[in-house]
Backbone bond lengths (Angstrom), bond angles and torsions (degrees), N, CA, C in turn:
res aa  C-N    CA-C-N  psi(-1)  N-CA   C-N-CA  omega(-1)  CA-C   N-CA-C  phi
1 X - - - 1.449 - - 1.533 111.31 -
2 X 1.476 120.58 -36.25 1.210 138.82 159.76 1.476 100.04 -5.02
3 X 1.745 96.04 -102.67 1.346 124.92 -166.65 1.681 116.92 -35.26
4 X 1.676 91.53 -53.91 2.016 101.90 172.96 1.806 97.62 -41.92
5 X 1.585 98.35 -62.64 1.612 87.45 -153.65 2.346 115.66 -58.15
6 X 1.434 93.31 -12.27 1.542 100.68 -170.43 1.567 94.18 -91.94
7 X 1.500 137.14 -9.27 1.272 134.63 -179.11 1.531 93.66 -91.55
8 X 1.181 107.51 -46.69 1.946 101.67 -167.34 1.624 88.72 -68.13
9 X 1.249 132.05 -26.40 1.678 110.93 -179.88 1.628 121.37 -78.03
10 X 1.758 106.14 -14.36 1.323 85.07 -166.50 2.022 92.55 -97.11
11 X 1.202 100.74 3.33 1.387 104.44 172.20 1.759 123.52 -82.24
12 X 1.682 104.84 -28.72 1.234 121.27 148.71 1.675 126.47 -49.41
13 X 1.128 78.29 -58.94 2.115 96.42 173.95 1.107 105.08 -41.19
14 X 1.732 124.63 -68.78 1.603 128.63 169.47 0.901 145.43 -20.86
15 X 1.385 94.10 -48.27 1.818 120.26 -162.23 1.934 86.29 -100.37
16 X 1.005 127.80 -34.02 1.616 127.80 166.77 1.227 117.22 -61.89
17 X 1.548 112.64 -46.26 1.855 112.44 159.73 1.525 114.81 -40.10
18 X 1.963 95.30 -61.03 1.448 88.22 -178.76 1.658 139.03 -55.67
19 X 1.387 114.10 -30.50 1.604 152.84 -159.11 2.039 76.35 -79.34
20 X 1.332 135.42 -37.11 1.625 134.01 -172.88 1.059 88.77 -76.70
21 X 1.483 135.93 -41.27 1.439 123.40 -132.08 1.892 92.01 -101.20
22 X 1.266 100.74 -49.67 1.753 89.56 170.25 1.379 99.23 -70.07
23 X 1.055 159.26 -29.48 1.502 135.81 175.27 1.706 108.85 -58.76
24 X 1.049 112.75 -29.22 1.554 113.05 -178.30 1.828 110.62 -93.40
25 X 1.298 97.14 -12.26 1.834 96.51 165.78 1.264 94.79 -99.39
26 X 1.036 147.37 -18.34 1.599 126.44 145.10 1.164 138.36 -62.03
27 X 1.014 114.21 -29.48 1.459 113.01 166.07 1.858 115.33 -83.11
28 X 1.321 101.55 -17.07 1.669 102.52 157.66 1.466 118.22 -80.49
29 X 0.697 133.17 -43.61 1.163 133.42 166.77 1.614 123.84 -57.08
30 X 1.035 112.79 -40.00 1.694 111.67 163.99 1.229 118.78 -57.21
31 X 1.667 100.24 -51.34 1.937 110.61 176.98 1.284 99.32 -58.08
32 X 1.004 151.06 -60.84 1.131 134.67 172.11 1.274 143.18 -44.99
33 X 1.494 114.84 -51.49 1.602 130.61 146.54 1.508 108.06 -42.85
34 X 0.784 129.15 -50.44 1.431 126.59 177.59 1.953 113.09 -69.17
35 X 0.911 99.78 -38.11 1.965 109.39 -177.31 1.788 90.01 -82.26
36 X 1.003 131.84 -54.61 1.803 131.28 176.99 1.586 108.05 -49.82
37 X 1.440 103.41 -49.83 1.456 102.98 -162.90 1.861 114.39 -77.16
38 X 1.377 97.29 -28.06 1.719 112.83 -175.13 1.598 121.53 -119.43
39 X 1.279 106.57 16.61 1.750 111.58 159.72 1.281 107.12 -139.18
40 X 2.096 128.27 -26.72 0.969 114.07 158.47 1.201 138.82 -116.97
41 X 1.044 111.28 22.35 1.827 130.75 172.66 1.403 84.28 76.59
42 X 0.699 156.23 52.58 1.683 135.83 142.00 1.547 116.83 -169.52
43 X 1.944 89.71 112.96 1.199 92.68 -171.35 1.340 123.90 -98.71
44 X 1.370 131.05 156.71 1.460 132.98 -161.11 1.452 107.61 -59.06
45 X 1.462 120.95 109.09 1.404 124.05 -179.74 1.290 127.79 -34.45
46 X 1.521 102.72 -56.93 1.641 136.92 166.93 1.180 139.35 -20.56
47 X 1.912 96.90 -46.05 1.207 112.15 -162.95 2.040 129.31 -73.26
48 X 1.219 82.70 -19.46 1.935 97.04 -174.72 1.338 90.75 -84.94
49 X 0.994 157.33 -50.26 1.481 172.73 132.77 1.900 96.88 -2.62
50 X 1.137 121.16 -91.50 1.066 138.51 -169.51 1.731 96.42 -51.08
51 X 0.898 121.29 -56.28 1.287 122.28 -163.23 1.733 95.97 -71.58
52 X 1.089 133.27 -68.16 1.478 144.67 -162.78 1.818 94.53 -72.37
53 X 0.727 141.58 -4.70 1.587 130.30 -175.30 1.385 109.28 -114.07
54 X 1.879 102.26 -37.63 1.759 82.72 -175.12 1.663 96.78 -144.69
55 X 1.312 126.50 -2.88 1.901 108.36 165.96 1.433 102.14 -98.17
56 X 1.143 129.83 -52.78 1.588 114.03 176.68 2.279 113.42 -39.18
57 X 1.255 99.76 -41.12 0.819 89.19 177.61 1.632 120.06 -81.66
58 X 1.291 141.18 -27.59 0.787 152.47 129.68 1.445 115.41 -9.61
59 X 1.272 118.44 -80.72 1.157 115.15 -177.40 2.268 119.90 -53.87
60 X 1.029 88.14 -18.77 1.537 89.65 -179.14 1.633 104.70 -86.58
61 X 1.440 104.04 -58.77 1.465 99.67 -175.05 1.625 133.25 -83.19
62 X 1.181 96.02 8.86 1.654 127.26 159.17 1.617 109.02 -75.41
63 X 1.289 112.37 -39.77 1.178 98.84 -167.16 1.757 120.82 -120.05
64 X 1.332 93.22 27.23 2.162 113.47 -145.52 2.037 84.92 -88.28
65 X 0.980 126.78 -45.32 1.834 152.94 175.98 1.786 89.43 -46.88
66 X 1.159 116.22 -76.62 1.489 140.43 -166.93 1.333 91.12 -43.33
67 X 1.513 120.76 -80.46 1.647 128.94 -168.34 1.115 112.56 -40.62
68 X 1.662 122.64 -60.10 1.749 113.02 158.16 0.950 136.32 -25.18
69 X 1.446 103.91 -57.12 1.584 108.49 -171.90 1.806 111.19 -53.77
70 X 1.545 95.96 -50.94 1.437 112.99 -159.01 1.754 117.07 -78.72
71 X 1.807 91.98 -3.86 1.745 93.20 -179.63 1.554 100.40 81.62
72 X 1.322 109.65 20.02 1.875 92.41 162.56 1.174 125.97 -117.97
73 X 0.951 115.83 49.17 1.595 147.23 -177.69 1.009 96.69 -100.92
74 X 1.627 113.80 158.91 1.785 112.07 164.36 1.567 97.31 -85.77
75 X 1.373 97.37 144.02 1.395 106.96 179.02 1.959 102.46 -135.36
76 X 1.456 115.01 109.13 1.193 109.47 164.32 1.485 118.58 -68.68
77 X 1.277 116.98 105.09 1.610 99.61 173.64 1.648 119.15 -119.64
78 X 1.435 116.53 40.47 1.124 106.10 -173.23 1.440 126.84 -91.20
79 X 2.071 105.03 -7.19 1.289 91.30 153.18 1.931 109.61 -77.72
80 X 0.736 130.12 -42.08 1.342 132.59 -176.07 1.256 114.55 -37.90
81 X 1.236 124.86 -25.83 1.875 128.77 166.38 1.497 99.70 -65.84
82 X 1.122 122.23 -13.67 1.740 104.16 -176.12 1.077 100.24 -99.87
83 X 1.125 139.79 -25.15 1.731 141.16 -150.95 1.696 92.83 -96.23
84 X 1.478 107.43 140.96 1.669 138.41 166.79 1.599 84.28 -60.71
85 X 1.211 111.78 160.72 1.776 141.55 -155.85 1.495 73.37 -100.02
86 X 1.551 164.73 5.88 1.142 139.98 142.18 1.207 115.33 -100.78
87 X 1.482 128.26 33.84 1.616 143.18 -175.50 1.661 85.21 -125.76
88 X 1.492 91.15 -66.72 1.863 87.32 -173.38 1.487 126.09 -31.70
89 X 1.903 105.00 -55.13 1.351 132.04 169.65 1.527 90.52 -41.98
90 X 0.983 126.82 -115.32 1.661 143.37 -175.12 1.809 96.95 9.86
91 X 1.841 108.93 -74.68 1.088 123.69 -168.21 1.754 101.37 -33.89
92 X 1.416 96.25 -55.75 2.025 107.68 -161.71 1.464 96.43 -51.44
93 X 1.811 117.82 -44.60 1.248 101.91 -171.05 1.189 132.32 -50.30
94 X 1.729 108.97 -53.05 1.375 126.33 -171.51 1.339 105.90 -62.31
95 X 1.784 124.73 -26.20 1.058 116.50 -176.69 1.317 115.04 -75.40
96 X 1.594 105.49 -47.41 1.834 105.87 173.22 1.499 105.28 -54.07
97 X 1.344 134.20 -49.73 1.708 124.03 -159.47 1.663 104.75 -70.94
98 X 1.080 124.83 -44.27 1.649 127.63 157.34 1.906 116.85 -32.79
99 X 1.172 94.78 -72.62 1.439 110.49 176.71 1.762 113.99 -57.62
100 X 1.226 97.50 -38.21 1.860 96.91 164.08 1.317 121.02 -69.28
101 X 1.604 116.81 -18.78 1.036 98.36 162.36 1.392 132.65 -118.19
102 X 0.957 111.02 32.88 1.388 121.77 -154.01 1.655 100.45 -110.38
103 X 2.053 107.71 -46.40 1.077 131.72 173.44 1.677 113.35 -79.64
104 X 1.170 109.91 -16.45 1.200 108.20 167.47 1.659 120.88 -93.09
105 X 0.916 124.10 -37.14 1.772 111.07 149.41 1.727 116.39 -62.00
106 X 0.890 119.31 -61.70 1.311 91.87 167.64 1.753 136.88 -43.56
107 X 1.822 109.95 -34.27 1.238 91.97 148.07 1.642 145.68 -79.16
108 X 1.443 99.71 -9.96 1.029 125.58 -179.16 2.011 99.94 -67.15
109 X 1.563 133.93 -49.23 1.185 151.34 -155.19 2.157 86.92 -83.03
110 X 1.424 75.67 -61.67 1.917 70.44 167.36 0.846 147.86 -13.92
111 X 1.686 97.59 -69.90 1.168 120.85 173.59 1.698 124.73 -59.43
112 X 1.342 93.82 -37.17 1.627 93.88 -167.44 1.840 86.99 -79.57
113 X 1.195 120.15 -34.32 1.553 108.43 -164.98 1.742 101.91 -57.74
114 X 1.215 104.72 -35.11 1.869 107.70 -156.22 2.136 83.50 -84.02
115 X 0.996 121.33 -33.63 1.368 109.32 -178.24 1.544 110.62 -71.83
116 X 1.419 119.86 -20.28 1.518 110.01 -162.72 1.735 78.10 -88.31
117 X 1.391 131.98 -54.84 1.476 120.53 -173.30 0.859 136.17 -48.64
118 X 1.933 105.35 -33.37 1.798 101.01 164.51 1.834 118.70 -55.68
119 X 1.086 94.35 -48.07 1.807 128.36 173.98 1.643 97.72 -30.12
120 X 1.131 107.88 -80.63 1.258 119.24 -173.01 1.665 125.40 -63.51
121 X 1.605 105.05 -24.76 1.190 117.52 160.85 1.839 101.64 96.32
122 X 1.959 112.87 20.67 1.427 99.82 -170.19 1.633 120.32 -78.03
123 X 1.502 98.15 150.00 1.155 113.13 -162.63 1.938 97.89 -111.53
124 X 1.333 101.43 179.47 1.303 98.70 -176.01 1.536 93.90 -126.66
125 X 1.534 135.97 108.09 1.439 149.15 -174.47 1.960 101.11 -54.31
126 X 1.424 112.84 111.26 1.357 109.28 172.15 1.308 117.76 169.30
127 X 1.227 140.19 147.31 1.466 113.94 -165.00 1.506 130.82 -18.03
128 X 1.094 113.14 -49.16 1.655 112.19 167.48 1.582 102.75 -111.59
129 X 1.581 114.11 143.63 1.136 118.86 160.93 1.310 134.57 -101.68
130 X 1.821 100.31 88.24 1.255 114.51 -157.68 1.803 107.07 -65.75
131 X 1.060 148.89 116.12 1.378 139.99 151.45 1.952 112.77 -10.73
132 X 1.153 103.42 150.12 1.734 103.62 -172.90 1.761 91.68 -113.32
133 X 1.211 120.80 -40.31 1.550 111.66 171.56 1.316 108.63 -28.64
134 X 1.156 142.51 -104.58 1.455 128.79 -161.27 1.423 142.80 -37.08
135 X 1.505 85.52 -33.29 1.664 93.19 152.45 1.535 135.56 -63.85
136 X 1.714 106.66 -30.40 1.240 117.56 167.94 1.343 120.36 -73.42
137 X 1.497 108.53 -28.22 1.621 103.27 -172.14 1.319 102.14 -76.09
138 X 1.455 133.82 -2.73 1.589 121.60 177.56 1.520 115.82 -75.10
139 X 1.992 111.77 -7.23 0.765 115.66 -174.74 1.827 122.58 -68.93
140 X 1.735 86.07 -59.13 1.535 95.15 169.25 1.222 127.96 -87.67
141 X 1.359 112.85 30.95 1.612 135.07 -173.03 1.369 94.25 -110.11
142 X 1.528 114.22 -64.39 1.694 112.51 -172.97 1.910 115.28 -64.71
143 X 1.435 99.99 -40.15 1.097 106.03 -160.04 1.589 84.63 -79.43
144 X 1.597 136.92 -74.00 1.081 119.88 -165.00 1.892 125.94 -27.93
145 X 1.489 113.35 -41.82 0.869 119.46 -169.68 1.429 112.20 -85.85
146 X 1.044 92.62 -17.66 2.420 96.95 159.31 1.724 107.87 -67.31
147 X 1.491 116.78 -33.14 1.258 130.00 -162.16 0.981 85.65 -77.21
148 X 1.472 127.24 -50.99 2.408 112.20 -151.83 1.817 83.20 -82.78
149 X 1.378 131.92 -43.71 1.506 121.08 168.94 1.568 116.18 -27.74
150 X 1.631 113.87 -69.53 1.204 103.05 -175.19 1.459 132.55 -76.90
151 X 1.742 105.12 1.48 1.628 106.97 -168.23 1.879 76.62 -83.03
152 X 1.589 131.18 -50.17 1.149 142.65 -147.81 1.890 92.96 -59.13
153 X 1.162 102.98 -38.03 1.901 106.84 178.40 1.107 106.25 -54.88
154 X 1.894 114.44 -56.38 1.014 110.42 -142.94 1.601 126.36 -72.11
155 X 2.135 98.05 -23.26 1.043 85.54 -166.69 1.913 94.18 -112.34
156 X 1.943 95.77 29.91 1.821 94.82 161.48 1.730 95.49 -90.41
157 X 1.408 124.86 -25.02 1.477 119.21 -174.69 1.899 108.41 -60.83
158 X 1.743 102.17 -40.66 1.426 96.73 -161.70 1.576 87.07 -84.17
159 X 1.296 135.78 -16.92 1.728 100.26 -162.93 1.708 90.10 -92.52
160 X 1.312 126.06 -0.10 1.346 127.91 -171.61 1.934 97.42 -80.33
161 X 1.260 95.91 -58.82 1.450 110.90 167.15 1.886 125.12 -17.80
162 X 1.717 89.62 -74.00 1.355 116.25 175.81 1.662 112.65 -71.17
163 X 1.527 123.45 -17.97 1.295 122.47 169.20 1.172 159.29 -88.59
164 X 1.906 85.22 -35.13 1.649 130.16 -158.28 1.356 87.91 68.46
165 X 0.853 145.25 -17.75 1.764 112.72 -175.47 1.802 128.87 -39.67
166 X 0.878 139.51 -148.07 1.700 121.60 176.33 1.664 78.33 -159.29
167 X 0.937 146.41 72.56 2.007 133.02 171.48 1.456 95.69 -91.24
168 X 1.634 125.40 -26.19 1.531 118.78 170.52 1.604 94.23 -112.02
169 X 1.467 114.14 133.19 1.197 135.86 139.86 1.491 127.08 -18.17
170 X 1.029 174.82 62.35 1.581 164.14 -159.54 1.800 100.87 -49.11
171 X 1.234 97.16 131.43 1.595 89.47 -175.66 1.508 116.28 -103.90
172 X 1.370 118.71 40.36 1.289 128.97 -151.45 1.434 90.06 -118.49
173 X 1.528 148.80 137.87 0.791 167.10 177.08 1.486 118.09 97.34
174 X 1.353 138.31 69.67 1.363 148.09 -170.51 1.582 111.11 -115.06
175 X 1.586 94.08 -10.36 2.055 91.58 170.90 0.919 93.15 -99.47
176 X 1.273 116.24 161.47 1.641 144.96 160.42 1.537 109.66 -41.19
177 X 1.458 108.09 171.85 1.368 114.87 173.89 1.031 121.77 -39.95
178 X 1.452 112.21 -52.50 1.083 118.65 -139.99 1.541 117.23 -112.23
179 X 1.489 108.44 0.38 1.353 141.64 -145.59 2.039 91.53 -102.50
180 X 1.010 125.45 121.17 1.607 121.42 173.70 1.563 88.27 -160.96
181 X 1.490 77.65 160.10 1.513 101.38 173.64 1.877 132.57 -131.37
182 X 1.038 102.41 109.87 1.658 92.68 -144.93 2.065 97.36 -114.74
């Protein structure tokens, strides 16, 4: 389980490089849209388009896998401060087996949406007619890969459960000492 879980991270890592790299062609692209539009009257048609269809999205679902893993998700855990580390366990499960499936139809819906658009050939009507497939496939790209994350928890929570072993982390303690919530 080891190895899976250190392959799905360095595949996380990647797709998090990438998720920087459209954040930084967004912010080129604005400086620019902004320097075109307000010193030379004409601003890059492209850019609201380009930016809103496929790096905003990019940048989220590039990096949606990563945040799980790493606990940067919102995580309510204030019943979870009361519960024994075999309540917590329990809690993570139901939460990963929910979330596996929840994220897995949605990548699953994804998928078929970004396949019927290649299929169909849809375009997005606007100065350029950018294709919508690629934008869609970030769907069942990000989300799928949140899905093999949480099936990979779920069943490091139950053999942790059934073992004591620790192969998942407990993600319950992220306030300070002194920090509770009652």
């Amino acid at each position: 389980m080891k190895p899976i879980l250190r392959l799905l991270a360095r595949v996380e890592n990647a797709l998090g490089w990438l998720a920087a790299l459209a954040m930084i062609a967004m912010m080129l692209v604005v400086f620019c849209d902004v320097l075109m539009r307000y010193i030379f009257h004409s601003p890059l048609s492209w850019a609201y388009d380009l930016i809103s269809l496929y790096l905003v999205a990019a940048v989220f679902y590039f990096s949606l896998s990563a945040a799980y893993s790493e606990g940067a998700h919102v995580n309510v855990d204030i019943l979870q401060q009361t519960f024994p580390k075999t309540g917590i366990r329990l809690s993570e499960i139901v939460t990963a087996a929910v979330g596996t499936m929840i994220f897995g139809l949605i990548a699953y819906f994804g998928a078929l949406k970004t396949i019927d658009a290649f299929v169909e050939k849809d375009v997005l009507s606007g100065a350029i007619a950018w294709p919508t497939w690629p934008a869609n496939a970030l769907v069942p790209l990000g989300c799928g890969l949140l899905a093999l994350r949480l099936t990979l928890h779920f069943i490091g929570h139950v053999i942790d459960l059934a073992t004591g072993s620790s192969l998942i982390p407990l993600s319950i303690g992220h306030h300070g000492d002194k920090e509770r919530f009652e």
